[in-house]
C-alpha positions in Angstrom: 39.0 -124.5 -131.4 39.8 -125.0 -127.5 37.9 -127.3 -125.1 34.5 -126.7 -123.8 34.7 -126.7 -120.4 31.6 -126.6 -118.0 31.8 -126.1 -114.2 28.6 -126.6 -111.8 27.5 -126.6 -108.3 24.7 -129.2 -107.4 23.2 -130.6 -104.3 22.4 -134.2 -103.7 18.9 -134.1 -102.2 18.6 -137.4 -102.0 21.2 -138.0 -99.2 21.4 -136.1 -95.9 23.7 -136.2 -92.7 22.4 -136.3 -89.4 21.5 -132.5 -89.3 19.7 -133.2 -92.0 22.4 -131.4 -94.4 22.8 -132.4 -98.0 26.1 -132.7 -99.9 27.3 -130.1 -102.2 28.9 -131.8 -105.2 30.8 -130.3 -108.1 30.2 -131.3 -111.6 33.1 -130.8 -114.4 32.2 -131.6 -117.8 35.1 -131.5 -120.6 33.6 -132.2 -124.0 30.6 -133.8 -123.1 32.6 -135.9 -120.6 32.2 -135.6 -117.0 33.1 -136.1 -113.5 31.5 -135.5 -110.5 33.1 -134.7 -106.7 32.1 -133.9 -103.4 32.9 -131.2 -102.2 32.6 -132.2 -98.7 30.3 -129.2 -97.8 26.9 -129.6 -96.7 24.1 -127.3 -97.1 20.4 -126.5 -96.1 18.6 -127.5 -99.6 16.2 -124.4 -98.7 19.0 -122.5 -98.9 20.5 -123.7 -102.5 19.9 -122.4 -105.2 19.5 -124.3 -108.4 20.1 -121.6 -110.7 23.0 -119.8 -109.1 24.1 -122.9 -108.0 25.4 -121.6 -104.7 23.5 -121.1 -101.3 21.2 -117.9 -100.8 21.9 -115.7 -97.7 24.1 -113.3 -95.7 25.1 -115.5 -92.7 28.7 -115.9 -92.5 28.8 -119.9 -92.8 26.5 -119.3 -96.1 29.6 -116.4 -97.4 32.1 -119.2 -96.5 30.7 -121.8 -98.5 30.3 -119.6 -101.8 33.7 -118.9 -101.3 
């Protein structure tokens, strides 16, 4: 059988910049072994969802980070 491959979006709540922005990081996991990056995106944590694992909303900056 192939490789199980998982992808996911998280947000470290725990650090924020000076607009009080979290980081969006991406999460890869190969066979039970992972790696995290940043994405070097920053997002309202209001705004994230946990779920989806994207931001929630219509404004244009919220399309362009989903993208």
């Amino acid at each position: 059988m192939g490789d199980m491959i998982n992808v996911l979006f998280y947000v470290g709540k725990l650090k924020t910049n000076s607009e009080g922005l979290s980081p969006v990081y991406l999460r890869v996991t190969v066979n039970g072994q992972r790696f995290d990056i940043s994405t070097s995106q920053f997002v309202d944590v209001a705004k994230w969802s946990q779920v989806g694992g994207r931001a929630m909303g219509s404004a244009k900056e919220v399309k362009e980070l989903n993208f």
